[in-house]
Structures are given as C-alpha cells and as structure tokens.
N, C-alpha and C positions, 0 to 999 in steps of 0.2 A: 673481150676486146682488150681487157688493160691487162690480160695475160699475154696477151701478143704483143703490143706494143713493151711490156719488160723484157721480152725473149731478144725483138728488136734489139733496142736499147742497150740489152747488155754485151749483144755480140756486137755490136757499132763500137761500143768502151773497147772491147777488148783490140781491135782493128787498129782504133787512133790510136791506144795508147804505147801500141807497136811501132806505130810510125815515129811516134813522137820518143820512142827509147831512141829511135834509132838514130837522131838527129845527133843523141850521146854520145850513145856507145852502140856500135855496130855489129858486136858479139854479144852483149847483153840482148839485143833487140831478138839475136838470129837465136838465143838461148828459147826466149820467150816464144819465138815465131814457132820453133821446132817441137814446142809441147803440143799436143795433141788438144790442143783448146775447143777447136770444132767438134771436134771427136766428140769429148766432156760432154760440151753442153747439149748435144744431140743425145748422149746417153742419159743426162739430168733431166732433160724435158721430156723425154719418151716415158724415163720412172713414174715424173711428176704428174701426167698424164695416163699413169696407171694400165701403160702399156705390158706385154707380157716379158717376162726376163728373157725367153725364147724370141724374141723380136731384136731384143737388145742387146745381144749374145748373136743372132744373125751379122745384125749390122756391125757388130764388133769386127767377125772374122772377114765378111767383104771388104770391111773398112782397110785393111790388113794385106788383103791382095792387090787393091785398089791404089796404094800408096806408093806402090813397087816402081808404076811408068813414071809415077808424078817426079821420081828423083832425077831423071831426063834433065827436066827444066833446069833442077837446081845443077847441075853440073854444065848443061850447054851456054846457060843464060852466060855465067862469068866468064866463059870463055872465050864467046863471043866479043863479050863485051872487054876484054882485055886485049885480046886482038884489034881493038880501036872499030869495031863494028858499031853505027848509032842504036841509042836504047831501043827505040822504037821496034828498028829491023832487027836486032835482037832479040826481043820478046817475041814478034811475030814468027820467026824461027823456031825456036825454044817450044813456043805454045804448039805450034805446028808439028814439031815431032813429038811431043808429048803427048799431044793428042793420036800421030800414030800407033802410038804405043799402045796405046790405050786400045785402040781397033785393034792392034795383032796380039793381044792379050788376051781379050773378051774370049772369041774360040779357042787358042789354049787353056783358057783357064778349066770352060767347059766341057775339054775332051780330057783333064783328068778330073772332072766330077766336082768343082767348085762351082755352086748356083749362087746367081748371080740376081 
C-alpha cells in the first residue's frame, strides 16, 4: 500500500510542480511538460515491479505510436485559443479531435502490423 501511495505521490509532484513553473516561465514549464515523465515513470515502476524488459520495450514502442494523434491537441488547443475562442470550448474541440485521431489511427496502425 505505501508503494502505491509513493507512486501516487510522486506523479502528483511532478503535475503541480508543472503548473506551478509555469506561473514563471511558460517555456521552461512547456520544456519540462514535453519530457516524457509519464513515460519514465511507467518505465521505473514496471522495472521496480520486476516486470519483463519485453513488457517495457512493448510499451515503449506503443507509447511512440500513441503520441503521434496526441500532437492534434497541442497545435489546435493555441489556435483556437488565439483566435479569441473561450478555454473551455477550446479544449472541448481540441480533446475532441484528438480523440478522432486516435480512432482513425488504432485500424491503421493495425493494418501495417503495429499491436496495440
């Protein structure tokens, strides 16, 4: 249990302390945001947990395909939003095609042989 609640704990840290660069500095924050921190520590717990390198070597290359719709967001989000669209309906936009993306990827990815 008090390996779960560290696991918690340290991706919560890493979350706030995002938000809280960015209150600074807005390039520094987006330096930090753009490292693959999730990634990491998905990789560190899986080790620590004496998972197979074949597991973590999977989720690497998914992880890799997977990232490709997610850049949708970060390009539609600012656009939107400089366009004087509100945040809100913004993100909901944003989320929304991204998430298309996401469905018109899964069967391509499939039919050149990337399992998923």
């Amino acid at each position: 249990m008090l390996y779960y609640a560290l696991k918690v704990i340290i991706s919560a840290l890493i979350i706030v302390a995002i938000s809280e660069i960015a209150k600074r500095s807005t390039g520094f924050a987006a330096l930090v945001a753009s490292l693959p921190l999730t990634s990491l520590l998905a990789f560190v717990w899986l080790y620590m947990e004496a998972s197979p390198s074949e597991q973590i070597a999977n989720l690497s290359s998914q992880i890799f395909w997977l990232v490709l719709p997610s850049l949708l967001l970060f390009l539609l989000l600012p656009l939107l939003l400089r366009h004087g669209w509100s945040f809100w309906f913004s993100l909901g936009i944003s989320v929304a095609a991204t998430a298309g993306c996401y469905i018109a990827l899964l069967p391509l990815l499939r039919r050149m042989g990337v399992s998923l």
